[in-house]
Phi, psi and omega in degrees: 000308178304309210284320157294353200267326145340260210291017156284311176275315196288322153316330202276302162277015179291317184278354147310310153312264212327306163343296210284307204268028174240006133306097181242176174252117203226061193308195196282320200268353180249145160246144184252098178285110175260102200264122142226094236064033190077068204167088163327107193277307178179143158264121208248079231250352178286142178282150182153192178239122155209149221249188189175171180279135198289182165058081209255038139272354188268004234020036186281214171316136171227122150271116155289145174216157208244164186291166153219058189195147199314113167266157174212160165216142185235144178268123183252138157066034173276099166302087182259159171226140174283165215284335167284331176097029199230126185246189216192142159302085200240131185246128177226157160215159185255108162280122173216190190177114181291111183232001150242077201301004199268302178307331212279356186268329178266341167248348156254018211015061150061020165275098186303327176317317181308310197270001154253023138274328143330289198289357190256322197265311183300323193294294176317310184293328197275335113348287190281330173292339201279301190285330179305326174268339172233206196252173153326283168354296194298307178308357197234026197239178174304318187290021186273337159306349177255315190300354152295311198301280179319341184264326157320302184288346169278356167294309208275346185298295174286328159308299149006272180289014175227017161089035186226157169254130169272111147310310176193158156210132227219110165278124176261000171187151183222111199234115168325145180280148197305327175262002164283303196295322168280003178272295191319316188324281193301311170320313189276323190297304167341312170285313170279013177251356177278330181298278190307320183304298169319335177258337175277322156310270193312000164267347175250325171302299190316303183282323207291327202260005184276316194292324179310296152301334153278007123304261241283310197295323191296291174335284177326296213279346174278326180277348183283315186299338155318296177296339182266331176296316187311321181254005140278354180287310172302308146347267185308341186254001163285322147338295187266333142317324174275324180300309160249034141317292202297325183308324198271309176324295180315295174228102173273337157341277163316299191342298209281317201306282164332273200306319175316297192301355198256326179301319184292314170287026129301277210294311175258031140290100220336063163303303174107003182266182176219105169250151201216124178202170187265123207316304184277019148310137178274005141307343178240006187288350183278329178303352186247356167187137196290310196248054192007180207288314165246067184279154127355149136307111194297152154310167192269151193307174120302154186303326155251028177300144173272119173299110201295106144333138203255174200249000000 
């Protein structure tokens, strides 16, 4: 009984083996290369259970599997030179996808590394011929999308032939090379210190014709302020010659008596001169009669007046 109980289980798991090993598996993300004796048997490109012949250590079915999802590979630090002749830094990358696992199993053995080293070496060239037809420039402009566009379609020929589709290719950075970039540097300071000389001219002109004008307005507002003072001045002193007209008209007496006396404060207010004149000089005549030399004869006193005492 123990012996049948033995060989039952040692069938059971024999047929369990077989079982395990004619059974693969095909997720959503994957494709299955059924290989047998070096020969593709079938490809499987749907997710599911699916059987093959067991034991592929004897070389009997081996499933390979292949991505079946969106890939990327990136180029880093490709020294290319542009149509100027100035070389330049450049980083890309590939978006692709294996969509003939049968070719791509035959011409890369299903080795993805293999078939992006290819796909690298094509890329590389394909770059530089791409930056060789234009400028600098281009890379940072609206063309830069076709120049994506143009380095894909030199992509997609040999990607083809190795069972892969190119999806996108993307330049991620276009940079000067260390000694371009610093040639730019000076080029560029150069321009801006030519840039400022020119805005510092033009700003000392700017001011030099602003200071002119505003010279010329000072002038102006000063021959204007001249002018009006010269003719209210004249104004006042046309003024003051007619009140004293009108003044000399009423009394001349008074008059000439108010100018002596105005002569008199002139002349002898503490000047610090000498003057020598003759006692009976008409310049002293009001000191010698209050109501000069031609005044009136006074009238004769009255009888009881008090006789005026002379000064």
């Amino acid at each position: 009984m123990s012996n049948r109980l033995a060989y039952v289980l040692i069938g059971l798991a024999a047929v369990l083996l077989l079982v395990y090993s004619s059974v693969f598996v095909v997720n959503e993300r994957q494709q299955a290369v059924v290989v047998r004796f070096g020969q593709i048997q079938a490809v499987h490109s749907e997710p599911g259970l699916y059987f093959k012949l067991p034991f592929a250590f004897a070389d009997a079915d081996r499933v390979q599997y292949v991505e079946d999802q969106a890939l990327r590979f990136d180029l880093d630090n490709i020294r290319v030179q542009v149509s100027g002749g100035k070389f330049y830094e450049v980083d890309a990358f590939v978006v692709y996808k294996i969509t003939d696992p049968r070719r791509f199993r035959e011409t890369v053995s299903g080795d993805r590394e293999s078939a992006e080293a290819r796909l690298r070496t094509r890329l590389d060239a394909s770059l530089r011929r791409v930056y060789g037809l234009r400028g600098f420039e281009s890379a940072l402009s609206d063309a830069r999308a076709s120049m994506m566009q143009e380095v894909r379609d030199d992509l997609r020929v040999d990607a083809e032939s190795l069972g892969v589709t190119i999806s996108d290719v993307r330049i991620r950075r276009t940079d000067l090379t260390q000694e371009v970039s610093q040639q730019t540097f000076e080029r560029m300071k150069a321009e801006r210190l030519a840039e400022a000389e020119l805005i510092r001219a033009r700003g000392n002109e700017e001011g030099q014709r602003r200071r002119a004008i505003a010279d010329r307005q000072v002038v102006e507002l000063q021959a204007e302020a001249q002018r009006d003072s010269e003719i209210l001045r004249g104004q006042g002193d046309a003024e003051r010659n007619r009140v004293f007209a009108e003044a000399f008209g009423r009394d001349e007496a008074f008059f000439e008596f108010y100018r002596s006396m105005r002569a008199y404060t002139g002349a002898l207010s503490n000047t610090g001169s000498t003057m020598v004149l003759s006692p009976d000089s008409d310049f002293f005549r009001f000191f010698n009669d209050a109501q000069g030399p031609a005044a009136a004869a006074p009238a004769a006193p009255a009888a009881n007046a008090v006789p005026a005492t002379g000064n």
